[in-house]
C-alpha positions as CSV (number, residue, x, y, z in Angstrom):
1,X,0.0,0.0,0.0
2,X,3.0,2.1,-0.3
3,X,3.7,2.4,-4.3
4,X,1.2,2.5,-6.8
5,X,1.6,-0.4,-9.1
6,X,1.1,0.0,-12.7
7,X,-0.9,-3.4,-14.0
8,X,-3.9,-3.9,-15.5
9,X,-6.9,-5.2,-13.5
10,X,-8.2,-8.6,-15.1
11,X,-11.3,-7.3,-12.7
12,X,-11.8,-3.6,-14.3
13,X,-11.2,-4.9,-17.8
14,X,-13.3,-7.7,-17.9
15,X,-15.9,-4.1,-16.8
16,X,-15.2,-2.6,-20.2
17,X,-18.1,-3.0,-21.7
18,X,-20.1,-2.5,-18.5
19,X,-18.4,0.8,-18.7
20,X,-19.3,2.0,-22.2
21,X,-23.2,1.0,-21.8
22,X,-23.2,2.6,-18.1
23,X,-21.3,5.9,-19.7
24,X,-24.1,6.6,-21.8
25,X,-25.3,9.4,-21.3
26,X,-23.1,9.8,-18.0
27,X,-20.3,11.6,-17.9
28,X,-17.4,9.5,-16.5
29,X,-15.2,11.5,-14.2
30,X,-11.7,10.4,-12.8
31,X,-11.4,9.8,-9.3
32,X,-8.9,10.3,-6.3
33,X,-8.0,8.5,-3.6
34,X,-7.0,10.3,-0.2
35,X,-4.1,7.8,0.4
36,X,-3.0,10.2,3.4
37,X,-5.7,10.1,5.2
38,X,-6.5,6.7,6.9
39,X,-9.5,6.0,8.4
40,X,-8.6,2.9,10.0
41,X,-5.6,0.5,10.9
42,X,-5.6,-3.3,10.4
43,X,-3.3,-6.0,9.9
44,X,-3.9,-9.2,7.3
45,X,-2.8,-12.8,8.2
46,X,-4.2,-16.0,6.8
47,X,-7.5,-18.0,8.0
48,X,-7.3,-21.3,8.9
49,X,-9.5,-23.9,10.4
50,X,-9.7,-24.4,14.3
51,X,-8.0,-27.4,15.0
52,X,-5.8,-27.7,11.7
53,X,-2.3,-26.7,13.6
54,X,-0.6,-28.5,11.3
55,X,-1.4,-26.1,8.3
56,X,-1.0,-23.1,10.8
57,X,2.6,-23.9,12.0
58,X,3.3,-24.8,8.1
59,X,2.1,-21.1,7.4
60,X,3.4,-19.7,10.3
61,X,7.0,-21.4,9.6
62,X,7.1,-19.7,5.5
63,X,6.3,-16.5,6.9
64,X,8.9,-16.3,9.6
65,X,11.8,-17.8,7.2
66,X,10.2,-15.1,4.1
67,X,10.2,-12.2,6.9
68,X,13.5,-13.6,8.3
69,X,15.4,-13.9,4.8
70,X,13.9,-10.6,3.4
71,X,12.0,-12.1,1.0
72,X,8.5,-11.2,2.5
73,X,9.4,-7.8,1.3
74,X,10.4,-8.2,-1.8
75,X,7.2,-10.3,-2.9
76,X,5.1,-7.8,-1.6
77,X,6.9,-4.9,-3.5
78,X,7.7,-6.7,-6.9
79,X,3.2,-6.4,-7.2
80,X,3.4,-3.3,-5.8
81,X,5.9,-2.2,-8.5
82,X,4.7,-4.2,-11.0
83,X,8.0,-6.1,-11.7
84,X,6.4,-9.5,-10.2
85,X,6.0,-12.4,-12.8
86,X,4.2,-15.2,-11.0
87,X,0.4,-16.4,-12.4
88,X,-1.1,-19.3,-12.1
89,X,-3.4,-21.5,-13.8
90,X,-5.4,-24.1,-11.9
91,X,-4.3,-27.7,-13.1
92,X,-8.2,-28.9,-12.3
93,X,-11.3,-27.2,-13.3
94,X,-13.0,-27.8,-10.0
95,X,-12.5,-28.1,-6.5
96,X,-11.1,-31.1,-5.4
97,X,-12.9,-33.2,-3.1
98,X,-12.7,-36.5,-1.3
99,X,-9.7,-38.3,-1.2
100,X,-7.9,-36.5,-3.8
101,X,-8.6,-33.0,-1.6
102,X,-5.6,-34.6,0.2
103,X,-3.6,-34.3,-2.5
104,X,-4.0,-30.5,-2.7
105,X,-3.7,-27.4,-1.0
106,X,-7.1,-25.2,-1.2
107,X,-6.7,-21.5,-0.8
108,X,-10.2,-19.6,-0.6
109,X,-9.4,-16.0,-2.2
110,X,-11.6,-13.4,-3.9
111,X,-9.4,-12.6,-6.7
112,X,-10.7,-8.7,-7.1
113,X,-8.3,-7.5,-4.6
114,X,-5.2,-6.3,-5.9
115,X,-2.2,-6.7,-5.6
116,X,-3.1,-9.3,-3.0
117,X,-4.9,-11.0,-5.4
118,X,-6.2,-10.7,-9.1
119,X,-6.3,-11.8,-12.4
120,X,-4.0,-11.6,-15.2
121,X,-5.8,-12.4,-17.8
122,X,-7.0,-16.1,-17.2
123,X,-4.9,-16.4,-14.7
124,X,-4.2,-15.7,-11.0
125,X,-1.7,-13.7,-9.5
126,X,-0.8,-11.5,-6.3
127,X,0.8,-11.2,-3.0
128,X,-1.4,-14.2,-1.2
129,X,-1.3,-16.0,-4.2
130,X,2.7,-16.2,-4.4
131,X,2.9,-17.2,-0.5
132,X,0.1,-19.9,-1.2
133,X,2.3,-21.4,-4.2
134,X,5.2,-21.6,-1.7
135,X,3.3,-23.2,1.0
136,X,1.7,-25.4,-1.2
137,X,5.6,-26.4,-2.2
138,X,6.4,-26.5,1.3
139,X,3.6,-29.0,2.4
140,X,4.4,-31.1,-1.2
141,X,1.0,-30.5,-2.4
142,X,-0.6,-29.0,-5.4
143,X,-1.9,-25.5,-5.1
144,X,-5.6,-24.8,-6.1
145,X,-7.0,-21.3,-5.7
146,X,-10.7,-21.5,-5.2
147,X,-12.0,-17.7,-6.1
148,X,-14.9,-17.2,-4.4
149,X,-17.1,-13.9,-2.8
150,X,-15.4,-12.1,0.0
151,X,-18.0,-12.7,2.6
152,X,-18.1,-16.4,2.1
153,X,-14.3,-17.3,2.6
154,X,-14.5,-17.9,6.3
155,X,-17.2,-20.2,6.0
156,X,-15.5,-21.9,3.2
157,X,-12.7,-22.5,5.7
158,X,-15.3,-24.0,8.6
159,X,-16.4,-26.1,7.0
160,X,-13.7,-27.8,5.2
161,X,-14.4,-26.8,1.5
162,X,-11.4,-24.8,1.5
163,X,-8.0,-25.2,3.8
164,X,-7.2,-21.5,4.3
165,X,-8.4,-18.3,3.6
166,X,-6.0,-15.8,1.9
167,X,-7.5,-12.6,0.3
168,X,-6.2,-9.9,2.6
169,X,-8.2,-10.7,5.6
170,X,-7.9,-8.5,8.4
171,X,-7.7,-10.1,11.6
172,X,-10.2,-9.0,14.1
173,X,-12.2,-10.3,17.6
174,X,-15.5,-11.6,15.4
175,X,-13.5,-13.6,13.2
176,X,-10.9,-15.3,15.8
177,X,-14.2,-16.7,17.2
178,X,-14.7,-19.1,13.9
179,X,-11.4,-19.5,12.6
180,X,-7.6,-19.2,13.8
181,X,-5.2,-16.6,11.6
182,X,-1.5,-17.0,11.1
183,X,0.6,-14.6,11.8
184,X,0.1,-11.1,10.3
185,X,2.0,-10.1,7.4
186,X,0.9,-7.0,6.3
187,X,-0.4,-3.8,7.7
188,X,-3.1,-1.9,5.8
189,X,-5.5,1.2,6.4
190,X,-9.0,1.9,5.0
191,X,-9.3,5.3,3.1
192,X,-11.8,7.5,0.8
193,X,-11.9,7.4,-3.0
194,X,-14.1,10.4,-4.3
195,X,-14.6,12.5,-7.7
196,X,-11.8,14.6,-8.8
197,X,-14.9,17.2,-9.5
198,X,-16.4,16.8,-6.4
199,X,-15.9,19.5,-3.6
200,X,-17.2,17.9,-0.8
201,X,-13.7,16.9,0.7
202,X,-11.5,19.4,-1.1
203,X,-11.2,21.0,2.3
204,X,-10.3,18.0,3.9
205,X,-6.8,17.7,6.0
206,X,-7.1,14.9,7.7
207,X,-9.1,11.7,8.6
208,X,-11.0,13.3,11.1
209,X,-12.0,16.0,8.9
210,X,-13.2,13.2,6.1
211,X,-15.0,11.8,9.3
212,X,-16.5,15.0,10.1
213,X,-17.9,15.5,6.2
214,X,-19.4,12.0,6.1
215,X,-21.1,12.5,9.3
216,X,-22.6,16.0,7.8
217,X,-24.1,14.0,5.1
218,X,-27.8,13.4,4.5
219,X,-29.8,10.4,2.7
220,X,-29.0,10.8,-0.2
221,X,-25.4,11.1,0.3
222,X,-24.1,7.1,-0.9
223,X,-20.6,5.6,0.3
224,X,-19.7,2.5,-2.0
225,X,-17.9,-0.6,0.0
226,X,-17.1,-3.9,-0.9
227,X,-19.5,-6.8,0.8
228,X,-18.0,-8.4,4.3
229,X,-15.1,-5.9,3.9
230,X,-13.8,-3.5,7.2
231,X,-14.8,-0.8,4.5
232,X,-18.3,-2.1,4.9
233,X,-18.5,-2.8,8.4
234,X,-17.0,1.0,8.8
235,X,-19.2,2.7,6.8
236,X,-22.3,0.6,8.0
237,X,-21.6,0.2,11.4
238,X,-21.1,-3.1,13.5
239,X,-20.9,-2.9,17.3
240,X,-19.3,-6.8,17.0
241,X,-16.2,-5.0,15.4
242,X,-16.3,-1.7,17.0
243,X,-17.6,0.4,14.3
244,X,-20.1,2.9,15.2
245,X,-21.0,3.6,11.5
246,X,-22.5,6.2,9.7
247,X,-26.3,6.1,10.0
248,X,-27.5,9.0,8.7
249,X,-26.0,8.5,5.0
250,X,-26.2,5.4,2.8
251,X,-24.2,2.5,2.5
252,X,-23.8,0.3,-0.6
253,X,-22.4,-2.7,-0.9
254,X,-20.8,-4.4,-4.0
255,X,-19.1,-7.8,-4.3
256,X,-16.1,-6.3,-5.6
257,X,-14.2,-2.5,-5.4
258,X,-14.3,-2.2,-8.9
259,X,-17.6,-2.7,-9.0
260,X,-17.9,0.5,-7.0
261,X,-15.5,2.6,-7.9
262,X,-17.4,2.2,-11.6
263,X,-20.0,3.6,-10.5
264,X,-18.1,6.8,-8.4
265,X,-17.1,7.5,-11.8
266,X,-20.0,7.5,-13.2
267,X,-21.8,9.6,-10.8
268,X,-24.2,7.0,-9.4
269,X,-22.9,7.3,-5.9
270,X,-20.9,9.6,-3.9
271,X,-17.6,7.7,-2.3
272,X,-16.1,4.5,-1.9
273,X,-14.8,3.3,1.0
274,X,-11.7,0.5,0.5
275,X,-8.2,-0.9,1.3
276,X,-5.3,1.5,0.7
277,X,-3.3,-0.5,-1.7
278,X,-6.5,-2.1,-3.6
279,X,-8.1,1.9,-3.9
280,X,-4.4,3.3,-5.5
281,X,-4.7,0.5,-8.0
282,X,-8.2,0.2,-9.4
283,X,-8.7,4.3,-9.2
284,X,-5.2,4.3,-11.0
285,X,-7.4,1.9,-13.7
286,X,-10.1,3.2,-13.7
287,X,-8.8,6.9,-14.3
288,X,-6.9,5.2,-17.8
């Protein structure tokens, strides 16, 4: 979340034909992302299974020697640069089950997320994706990304469809009550996207003062999230995770941040509220 990285997002340009039928008769504005203003502090690790501490010192184990060795680092800034080359290609068209699960290494992702994790043209790539390829290799097992909706990954993860979660999960109270997290790896921030031609937060200097605009707005003001996200559960409010929210405007949720930012540009809602890193790259995209 500290470079902007200069790849095109398999997730915005499989939108380019949304775009040109949702631009008629819209005008399409560039956006901007207040990267110095963070509205929140988080840190990602990996979900796994309560009871699997096998897989969790595994994980555990690549990310001390990657963090020890300096390699962490570099993995994370070669996508944030846009010099990284790894993608991948599932070698099976489904997810593997039964016995032959065993033979595999099931990473539940939502691959809309960059860099952590998107496509590159038919394939995947990102941050988590990399580290699941090397734990896969370190557990001798074949990876197999299974792409899925944000807000069903940990429950892919109960309940055994999927051996960990890795999609740039922030760890929190609510989710350590269903599954067990790695070690953290990364540490990441909310922020505000908004139109370049939109006033509302030119004045802005700080989070608070973002804060202090949003919580000024009526009804009809809409903040764009992405479902099951900590932008969501900001903007919406939920006392489990100790957002108060903001009631008095509207939240919307979309199953990716693309997905809203699209619409930001095209004027159907107000903000977007999304991970650093993920907001730099897809308003970078969006404003091509």
């Amino acid at each position: 979340m500290k470079k902007i990285l200069a790849i095109t997002l398999c997730a915005v340009m499989l939108l380019t034909s949304v775009l040109a039928f949702a631009s008629c008769g819209e005008t399409k504005a560039k956006v901007e992302v207040f990267t110095e203003y963070e509205l929140t502090a988080e840190s990602y690790a990996f979900a796994i299974a309560k009871g699997n501490d096998e897989l969790k010192t595994a994980a555990n184990d690549l990310l001390a020697e990657l963090s020890e060795t300096g390699e962490l680092n570099k993995i994370i800034n070669s996508f944030f640069d846009g010099t990284a080359t790894f993608a991948y290609t599932n070698p099976v068209s489904t997810v593997p089950t039964g016995a032959d699960k065993e033979n595999y290494l099931v990473v539940a992702t939502n691959a809309y997320f960059p860099p952590f994790e998107y496509y590159e043209g038919s394939k995947l790539s990102g941050v988590d994706m990399k580290i699941a390829s090397l734990l896969a290799d370190k557990l001798g097992k074949t990876l197999y990304i299974n792409d899925m909706d944000f807000d069903t990954i940990i429950t892919s993860v109960m309940n055994g469809e999927s051996d960990i979660g890795m999609a740039g999960m922030t760890v929190n109270e609510t989710r350590l009550e269903l599954v067990d997290f790695t070690t953290e790896y990364y540490e990441s921030a909310q922020v505000l996207i908004a139109r370049e031609d939109d006033s509302v937060f030119a004045d802005c200097k700080s989070a608070e003062d973002i804060e202090n605009v949003l919580k000024k707005q009526g009804k009809d003001f809409i903040v764009g999230t992405q479902n099951g996200t900590t932008g969501f559960m900001y903007t919406a409010g939920d006392a489990d995770f100790g957002y108060d929210g903001y009631k008095n405007l509207e939240t919307k949720s979309y199953t990716t941040g693309a997905l809203a930012v699209l619409d930001l540009a095209n004027g159907k809602i107000n903000a977007v509220i999304i991970d650093k890193q993920p907001a730099i790259m897809i308003a970078e995209s969006t404003n091509k």
